[in-house]
N, C-alpha and C positions, 0 to 999 in steps of 0.2 A: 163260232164267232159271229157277232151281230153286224152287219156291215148298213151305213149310212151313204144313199146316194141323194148328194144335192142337187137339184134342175137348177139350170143358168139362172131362171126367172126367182129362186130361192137364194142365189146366191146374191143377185142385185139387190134383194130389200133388202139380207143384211147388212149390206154396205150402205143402203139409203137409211135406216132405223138408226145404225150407226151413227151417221154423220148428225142425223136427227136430233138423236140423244147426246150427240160430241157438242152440242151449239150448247145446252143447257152444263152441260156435266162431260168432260170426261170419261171420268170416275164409272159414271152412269154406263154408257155406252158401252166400255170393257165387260164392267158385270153383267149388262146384258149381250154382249155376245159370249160370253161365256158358260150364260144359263145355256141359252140356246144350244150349243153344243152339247151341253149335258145334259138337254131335255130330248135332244135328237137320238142321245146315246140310250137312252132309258126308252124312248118310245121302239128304237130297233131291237131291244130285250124282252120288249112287250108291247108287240104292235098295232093290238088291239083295244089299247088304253083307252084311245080318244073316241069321241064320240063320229056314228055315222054321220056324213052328209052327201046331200044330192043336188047334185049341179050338173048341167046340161054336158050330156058327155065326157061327165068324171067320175064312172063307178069305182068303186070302192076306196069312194076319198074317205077321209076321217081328219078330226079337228084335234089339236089340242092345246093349253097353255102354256108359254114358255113359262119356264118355273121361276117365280118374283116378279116377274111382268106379264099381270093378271090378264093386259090390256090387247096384246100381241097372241097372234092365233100363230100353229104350224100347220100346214096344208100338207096332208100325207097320205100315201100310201101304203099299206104292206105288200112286202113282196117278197122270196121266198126262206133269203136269209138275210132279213132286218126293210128297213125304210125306205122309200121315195121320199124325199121332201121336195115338197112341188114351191109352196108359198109360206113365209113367213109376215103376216097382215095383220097392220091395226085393224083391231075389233070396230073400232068406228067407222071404216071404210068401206063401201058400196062393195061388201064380200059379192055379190051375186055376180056383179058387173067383171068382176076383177076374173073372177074362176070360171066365169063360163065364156069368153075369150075363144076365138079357134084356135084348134090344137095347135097348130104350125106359131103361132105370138104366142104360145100358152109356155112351149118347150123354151 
């Protein structure tokens, strides 16, 4: 069994992306937390989907799309049986700034 663990700091942007997308659309927001969940469940099936990246004391992060919202990253780790999900971030946003944060703000 693939197991998904959210970080606190994963949890708040979905509820921030949420509300984001709840001002334009409802509708919107549901679908996307919904992808999200099912892109979580498919990335701890196959952890090694996303692509590598490197950020100041975050090895073995990896990136990938929430599925239908091309726009939105998921900030992940693999780990032994399925996911970390550290961050879920608009692509437009100062990735650098946001993920290399001290660990202690980061968790």
């Amino acid at each position: 069994m693939s197991r998904v663990l959210k970080k606190s700091k994963a949890l708040r942007d979905l509820t921030k992306n949420g509300r984001y997308l709840a001002k334009e659309n409802p509708l919107v927001a549901e679908r996307f937390l919904v992808a999200a969940e099912r892109t979580f469940g498919e990335l701890a099936r196959h952890p090694h989907l996303g692509r590598e990246r490197h950020f100041q004391r975050r090895t073995g992060m990896r990136s990938w799309r929430v599925d239908g919202f091309d726009d939105y990253l998921i900030f992940y780790r693999p780990i032994l049986d399925g996911v970390e999900i550290y961050r879920v971030i608009h692509g437009a946003r100062d990735l650098g700034r946001l993920l290399t944060r001290s660990r202690k703000r980061y968790d």
